[in-house]
MARKE-592082 format. One record per residue (C-alpha): residue number from 1; residue in one letter; chain; x, y, z. Coordinates in nm, 2 decimals, decimal comma. Example, Ala and Ser with C-alpha at 12.3 -4.5 7.8 and 13.67 -1.06 7.14 Angstrom:
% residues 2
(node 1; A; A; (1,23; -0,45; 0,78))
(node 2; S; A; (1,37; -0,11; 0,71))
This chain:
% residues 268
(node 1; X; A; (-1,96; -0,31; -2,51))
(node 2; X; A; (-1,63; -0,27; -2,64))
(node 3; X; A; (-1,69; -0,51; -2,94))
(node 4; X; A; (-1,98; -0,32; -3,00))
(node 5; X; A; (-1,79; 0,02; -3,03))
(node 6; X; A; (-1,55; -0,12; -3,28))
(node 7; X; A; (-1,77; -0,29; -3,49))
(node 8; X; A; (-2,00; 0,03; -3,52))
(node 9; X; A; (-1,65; 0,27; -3,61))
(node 10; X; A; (-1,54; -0,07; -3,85))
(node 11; X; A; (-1,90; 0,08; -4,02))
(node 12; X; A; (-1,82; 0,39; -4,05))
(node 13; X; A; (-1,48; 0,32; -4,19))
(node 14; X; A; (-1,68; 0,12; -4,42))
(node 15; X; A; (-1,85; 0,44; -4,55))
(node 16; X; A; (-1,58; 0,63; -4,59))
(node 17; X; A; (-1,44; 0,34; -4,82))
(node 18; X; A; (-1,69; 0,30; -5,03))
(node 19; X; A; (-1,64; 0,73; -5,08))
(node 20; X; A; (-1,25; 0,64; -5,20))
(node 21; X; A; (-1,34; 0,38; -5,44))
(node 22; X; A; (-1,61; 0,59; -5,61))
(node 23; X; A; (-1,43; 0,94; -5,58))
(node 24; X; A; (-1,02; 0,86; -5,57))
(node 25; X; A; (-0,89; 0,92; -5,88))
(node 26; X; A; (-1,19; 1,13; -6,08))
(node 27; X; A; (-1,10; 1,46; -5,93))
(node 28; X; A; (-1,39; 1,45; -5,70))
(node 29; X; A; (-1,33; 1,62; -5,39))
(node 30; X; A; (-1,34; 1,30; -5,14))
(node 31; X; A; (-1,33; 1,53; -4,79))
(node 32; X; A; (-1,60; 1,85; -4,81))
(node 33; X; A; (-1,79; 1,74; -5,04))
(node 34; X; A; (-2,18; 1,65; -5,02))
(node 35; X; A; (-2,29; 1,26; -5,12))
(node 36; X; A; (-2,54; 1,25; -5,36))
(node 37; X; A; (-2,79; 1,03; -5,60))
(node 38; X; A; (-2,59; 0,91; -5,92))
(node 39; X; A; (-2,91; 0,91; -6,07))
(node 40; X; A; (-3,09; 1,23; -6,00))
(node 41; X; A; (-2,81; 1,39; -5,86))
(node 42; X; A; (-3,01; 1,49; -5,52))
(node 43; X; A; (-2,81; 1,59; -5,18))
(node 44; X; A; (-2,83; 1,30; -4,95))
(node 45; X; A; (-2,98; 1,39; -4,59))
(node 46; X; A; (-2,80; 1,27; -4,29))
(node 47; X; A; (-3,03; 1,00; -4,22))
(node 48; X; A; (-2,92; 0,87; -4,53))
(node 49; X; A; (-2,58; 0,84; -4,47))
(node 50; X; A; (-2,58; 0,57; -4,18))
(node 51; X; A; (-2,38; 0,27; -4,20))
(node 52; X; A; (-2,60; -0,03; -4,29))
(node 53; X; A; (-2,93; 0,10; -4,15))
(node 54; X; A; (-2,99; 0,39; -4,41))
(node 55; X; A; (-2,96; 0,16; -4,73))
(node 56; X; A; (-3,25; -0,08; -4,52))
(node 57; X; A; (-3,46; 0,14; -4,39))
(node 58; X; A; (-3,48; 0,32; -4,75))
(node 59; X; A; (-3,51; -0,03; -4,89))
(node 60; X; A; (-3,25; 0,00; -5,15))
(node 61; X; A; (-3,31; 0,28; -5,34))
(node 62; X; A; (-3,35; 0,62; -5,37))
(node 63; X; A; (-3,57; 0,85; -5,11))
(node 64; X; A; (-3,64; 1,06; -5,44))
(node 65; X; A; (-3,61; 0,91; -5,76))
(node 66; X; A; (-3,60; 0,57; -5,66))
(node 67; X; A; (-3,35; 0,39; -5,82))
(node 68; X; A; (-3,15; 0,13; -5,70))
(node 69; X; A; (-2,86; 0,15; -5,45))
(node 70; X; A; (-2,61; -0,04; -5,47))
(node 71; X; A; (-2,54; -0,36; -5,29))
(node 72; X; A; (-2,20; -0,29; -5,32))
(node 73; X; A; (-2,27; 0,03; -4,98))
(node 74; X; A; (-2,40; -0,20; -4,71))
(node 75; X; A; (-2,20; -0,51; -4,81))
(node 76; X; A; (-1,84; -0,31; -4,80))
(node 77; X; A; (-1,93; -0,12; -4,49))
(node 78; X; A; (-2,09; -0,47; -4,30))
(node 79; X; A; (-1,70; -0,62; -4,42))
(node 80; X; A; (-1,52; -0,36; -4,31))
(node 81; X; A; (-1,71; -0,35; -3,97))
(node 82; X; A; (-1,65; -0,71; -3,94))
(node 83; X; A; (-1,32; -0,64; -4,03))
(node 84; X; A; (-1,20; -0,43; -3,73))
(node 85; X; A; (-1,40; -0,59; -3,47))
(node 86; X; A; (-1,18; -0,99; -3,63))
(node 87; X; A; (-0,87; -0,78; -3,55))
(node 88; X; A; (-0,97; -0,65; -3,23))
(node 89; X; A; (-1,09; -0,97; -3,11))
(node 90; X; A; (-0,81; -1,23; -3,25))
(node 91; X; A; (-0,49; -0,94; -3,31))
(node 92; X; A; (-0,19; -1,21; -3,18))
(node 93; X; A; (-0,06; -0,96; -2,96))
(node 94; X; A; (-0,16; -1,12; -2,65))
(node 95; X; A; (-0,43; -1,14; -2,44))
(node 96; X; A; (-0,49; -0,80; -2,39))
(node 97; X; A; (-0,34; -0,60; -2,69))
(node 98; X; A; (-0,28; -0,24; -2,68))
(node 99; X; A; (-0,50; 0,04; -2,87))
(node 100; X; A; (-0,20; 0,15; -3,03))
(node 101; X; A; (-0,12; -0,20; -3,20))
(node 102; X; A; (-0,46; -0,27; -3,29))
(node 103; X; A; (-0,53; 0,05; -3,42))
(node 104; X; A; (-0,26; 0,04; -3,66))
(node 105; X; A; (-0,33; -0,33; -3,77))
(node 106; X; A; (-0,68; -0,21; -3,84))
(node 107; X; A; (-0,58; 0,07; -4,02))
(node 108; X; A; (-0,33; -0,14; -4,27))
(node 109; X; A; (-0,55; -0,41; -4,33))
(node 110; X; A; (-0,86; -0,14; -4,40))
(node 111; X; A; (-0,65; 0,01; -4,64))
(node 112; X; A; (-0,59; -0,32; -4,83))
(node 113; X; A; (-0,96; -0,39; -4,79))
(node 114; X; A; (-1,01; -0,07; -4,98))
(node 115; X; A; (-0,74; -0,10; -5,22))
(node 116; X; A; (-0,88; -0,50; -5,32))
(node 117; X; A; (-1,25; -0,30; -5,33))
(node 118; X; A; (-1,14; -0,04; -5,59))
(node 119; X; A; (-0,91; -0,34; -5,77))
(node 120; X; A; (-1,25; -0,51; -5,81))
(node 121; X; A; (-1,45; -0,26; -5,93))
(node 122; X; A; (-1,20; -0,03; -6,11))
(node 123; X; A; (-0,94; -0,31; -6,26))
(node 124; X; A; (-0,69; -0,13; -6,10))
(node 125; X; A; (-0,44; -0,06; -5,79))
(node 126; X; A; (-0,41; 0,28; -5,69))
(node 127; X; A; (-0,09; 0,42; -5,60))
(node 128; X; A; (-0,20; 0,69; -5,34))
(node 129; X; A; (-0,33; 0,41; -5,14))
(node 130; X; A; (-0,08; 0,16; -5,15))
(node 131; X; A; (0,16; 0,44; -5,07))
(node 132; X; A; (-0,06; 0,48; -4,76))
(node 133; X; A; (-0,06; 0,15; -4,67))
(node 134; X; A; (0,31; 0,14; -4,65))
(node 135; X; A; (0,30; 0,48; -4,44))
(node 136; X; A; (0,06; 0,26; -4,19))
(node 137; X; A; (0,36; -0,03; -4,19))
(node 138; X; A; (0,61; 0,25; -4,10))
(node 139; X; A; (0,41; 0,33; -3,82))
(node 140; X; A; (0,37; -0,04; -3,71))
(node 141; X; A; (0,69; -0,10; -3,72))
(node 142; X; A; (0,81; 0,27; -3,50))
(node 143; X; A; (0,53; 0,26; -3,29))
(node 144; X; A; (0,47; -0,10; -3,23))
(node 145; X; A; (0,77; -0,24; -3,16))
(node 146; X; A; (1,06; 0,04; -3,09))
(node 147; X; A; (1,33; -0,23; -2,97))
(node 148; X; A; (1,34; -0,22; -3,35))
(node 149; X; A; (1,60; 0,06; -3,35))
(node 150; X; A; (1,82; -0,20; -3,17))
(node 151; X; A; (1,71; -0,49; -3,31))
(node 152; X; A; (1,88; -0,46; -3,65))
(node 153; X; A; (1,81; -0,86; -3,76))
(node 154; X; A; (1,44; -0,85; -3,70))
(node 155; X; A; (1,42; -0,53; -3,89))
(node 156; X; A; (1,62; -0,66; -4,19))
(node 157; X; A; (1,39; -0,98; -4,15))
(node 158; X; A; (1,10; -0,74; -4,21))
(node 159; X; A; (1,25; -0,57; -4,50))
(node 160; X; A; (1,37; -0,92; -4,67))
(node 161; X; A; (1,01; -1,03; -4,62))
(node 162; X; A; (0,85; -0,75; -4,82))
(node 163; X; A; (1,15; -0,69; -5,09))
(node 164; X; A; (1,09; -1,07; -5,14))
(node 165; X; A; (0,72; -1,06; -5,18))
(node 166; X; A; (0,75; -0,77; -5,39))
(node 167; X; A; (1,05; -0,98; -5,62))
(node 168; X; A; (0,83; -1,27; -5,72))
(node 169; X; A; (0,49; -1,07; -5,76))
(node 170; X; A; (0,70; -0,82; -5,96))
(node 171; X; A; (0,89; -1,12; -6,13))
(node 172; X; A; (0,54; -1,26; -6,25))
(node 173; X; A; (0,43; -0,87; -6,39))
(node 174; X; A; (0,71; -0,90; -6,56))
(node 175; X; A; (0,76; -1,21; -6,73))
(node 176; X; A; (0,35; -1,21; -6,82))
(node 177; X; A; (0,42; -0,81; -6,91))
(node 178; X; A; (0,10; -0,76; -6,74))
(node 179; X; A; (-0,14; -1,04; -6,78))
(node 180; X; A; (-0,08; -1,28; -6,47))
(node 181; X; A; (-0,04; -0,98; -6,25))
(node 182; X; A; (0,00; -0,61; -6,23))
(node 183; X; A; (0,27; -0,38; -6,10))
(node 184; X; A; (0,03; -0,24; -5,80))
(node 185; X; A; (-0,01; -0,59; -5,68))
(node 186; X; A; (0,38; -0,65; -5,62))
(node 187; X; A; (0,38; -0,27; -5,49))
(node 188; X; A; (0,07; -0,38; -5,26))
(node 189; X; A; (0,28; -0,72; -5,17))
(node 190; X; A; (0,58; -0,56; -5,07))
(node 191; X; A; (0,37; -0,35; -4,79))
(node 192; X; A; (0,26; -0,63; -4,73))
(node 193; X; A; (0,53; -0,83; -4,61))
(node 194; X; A; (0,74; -0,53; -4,43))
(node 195; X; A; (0,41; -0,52; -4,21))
(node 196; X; A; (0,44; -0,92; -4,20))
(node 197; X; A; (0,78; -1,00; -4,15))
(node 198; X; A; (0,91; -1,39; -4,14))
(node 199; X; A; (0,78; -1,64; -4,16))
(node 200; X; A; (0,41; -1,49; -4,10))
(node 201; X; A; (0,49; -1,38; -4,52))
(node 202; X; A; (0,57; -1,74; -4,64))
(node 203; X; A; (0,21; -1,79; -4,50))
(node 204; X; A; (0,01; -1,48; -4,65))
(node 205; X; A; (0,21; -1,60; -4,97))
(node 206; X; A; (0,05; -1,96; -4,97))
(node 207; X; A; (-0,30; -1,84; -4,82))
(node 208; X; A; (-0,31; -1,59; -5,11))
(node 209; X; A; (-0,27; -1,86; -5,39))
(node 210; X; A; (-0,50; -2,06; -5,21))
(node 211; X; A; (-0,77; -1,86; -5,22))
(node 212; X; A; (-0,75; -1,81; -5,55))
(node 213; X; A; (-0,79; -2,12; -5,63))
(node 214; X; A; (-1,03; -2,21; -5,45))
(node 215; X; A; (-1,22; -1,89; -5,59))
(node 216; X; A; (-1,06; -2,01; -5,98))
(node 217; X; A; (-1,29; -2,33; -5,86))
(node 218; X; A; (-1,58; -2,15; -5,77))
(node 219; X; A; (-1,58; -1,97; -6,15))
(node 220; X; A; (-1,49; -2,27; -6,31))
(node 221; X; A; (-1,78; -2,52; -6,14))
(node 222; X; A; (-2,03; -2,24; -6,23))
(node 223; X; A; (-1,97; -2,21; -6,57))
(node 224; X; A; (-1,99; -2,59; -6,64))
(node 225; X; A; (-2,31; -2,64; -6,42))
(node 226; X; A; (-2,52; -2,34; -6,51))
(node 227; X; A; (-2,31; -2,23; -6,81))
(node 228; X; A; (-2,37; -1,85; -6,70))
(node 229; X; A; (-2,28; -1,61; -6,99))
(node 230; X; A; (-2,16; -1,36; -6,70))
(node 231; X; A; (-1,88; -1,56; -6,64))
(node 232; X; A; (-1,80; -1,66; -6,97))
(node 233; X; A; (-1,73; -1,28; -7,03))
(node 234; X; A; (-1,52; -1,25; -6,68))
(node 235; X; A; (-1,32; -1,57; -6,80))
(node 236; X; A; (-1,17; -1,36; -7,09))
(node 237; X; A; (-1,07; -1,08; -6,85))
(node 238; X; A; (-0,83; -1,04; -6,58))
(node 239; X; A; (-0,93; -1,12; -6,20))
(node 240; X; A; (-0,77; -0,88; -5,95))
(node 241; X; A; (-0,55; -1,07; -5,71))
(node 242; X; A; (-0,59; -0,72; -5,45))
(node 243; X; A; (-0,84; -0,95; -5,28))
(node 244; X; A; (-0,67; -1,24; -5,22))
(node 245; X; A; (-0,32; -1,08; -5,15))
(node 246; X; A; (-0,53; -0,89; -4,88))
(node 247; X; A; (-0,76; -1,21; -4,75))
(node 248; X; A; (-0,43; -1,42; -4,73))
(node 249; X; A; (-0,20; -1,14; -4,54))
(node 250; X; A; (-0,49; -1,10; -4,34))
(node 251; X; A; (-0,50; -1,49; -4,22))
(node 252; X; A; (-0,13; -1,50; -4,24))
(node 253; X; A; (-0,09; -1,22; -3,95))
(node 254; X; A; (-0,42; -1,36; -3,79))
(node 255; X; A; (-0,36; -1,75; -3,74))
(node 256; X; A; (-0,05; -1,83; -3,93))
(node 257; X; A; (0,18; -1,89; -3,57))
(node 258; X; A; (-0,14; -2,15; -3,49))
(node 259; X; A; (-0,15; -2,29; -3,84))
(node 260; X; A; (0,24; -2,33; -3,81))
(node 261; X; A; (0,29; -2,47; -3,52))
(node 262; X; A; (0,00; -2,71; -3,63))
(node 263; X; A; (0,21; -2,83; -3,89))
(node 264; X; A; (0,52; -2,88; -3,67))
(node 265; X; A; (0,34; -3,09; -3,48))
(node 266; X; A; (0,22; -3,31; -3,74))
(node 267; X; A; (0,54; -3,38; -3,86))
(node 268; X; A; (0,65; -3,48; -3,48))
């Protein structure tokens, strides 16, 4: 029942994310304000406006006009419910972690879901968001674990973490000027590895890469089996790395004491 629960709110978050990526930054009122059509511009009703089961039962498009939804509504609300209810389920807090530490785990990875989201669609990293993100590893960091206040190495261990994450993302924005990576993604990175600390950021570091290449992969097999024009335009462009710094943090603080001691254990 509980899993339930979470998965439904993870939905509604999901909503409410898909509100910041098309209404931060355009001076649209994002709390207050009434959704709408793009197309005709019509009020939305509020059986409209559930998670998931409006965008079927309307079959995609518009109860007036009838254009097209987008995709992009159900998929980032069905993510960001599965989102919440991966962190409730595996959070490495033990076996029964508090409702404090997973709600501010769930909170600071849904705000680097949204952030890689509006990277993906918009091209770019907005700052209100990362600076929100960092807010939610304040929190972690006070809330979650207050022998913090005495335990000064751990504490410096989570700052080193994210001033280095933020040092070589920031090194690569600057010695590309721009064209590797961008300045939001070391800003995102360094949020990142406060909320991380060691080694669980040597991890999200790795993971990241690796999933971009693996992605890289993806592109590159398509365009020399099917030879898709789309991708011959996105191979001139730049691919936001928001994603995979958020899919590779996420795994990091997920699985990466597993995966590690994995290793160890190779190596005898």
């Amino acid at each position: 029942m509980e899993n339930a629960f979470i998965f439904i709110l993870g939905l509604f978050f999901g909503s409410f994310a898909n509100v910041l990526v098309y209404r931060l930054n355009t001076g649209e009122p994002i709390m207050f304000s009434r959704s709408r059509c793009f197309s005709c511009g019509q009020n939305l009703k509020w059986f409209e406006l559930i998670p998931v089961f409006s965008f079927l039962f309307l079959k995609g498009r518009c109860r007036v006009c009838g254009s097209k939804i987008s995709w992009q509504y159900p998929l980032v609300e069905l993510a960001s419910g599965f989102l919440f209810l991966i962190l409730y389920v595996y959070i490495p807090s033990g076996p029964s972690p508090t409702w404090t530490s997973w709600a501010i785990a769930a909170l600071f990875f849904w705000l680097l879901f949204v952030i890689s989201v509006y990277d993906l669609r918009h091209k770019i990293i907005p700052n209100n968001l990362v600076y929100l993100s960092t807010a939610a590893v304040a929190l972690f960091l006070i809330i979650g674990n207050l022998d913090f206040i005495e335990n000064w190495k751990l504490l410096i261990e989570h700052f080193a973490a994210g001033i280095g994450l933020f040092a070589f993302f920031g090194g690569l924005w600057f010695i590309s000027r721009g064209r590797w990576m961008g300045f939001g993604d070391a800003k995102m990175a360094f949020a990142l590895g406060l909320f991380l600390g060691w080694p669980e950021t040597l991890a999200a570091f790795f993971f990241s890469f690796w999933i971009g290449a693996f992605f890289g992969l993806i592109l590159a097999f398509y365009n020399y089996k099917l030879k898709a024009k789309s991708y011959k335009l996105l191979s001139g462009t730049q691919v936001p790395f928001a994603p995979f710094i958020f899919l590779g943090g996420l795994a990091a603080y997920l699985w990466a004491d597993a995966i590690i001691f994995w290793y160890l254990s190779l190596l005898g």
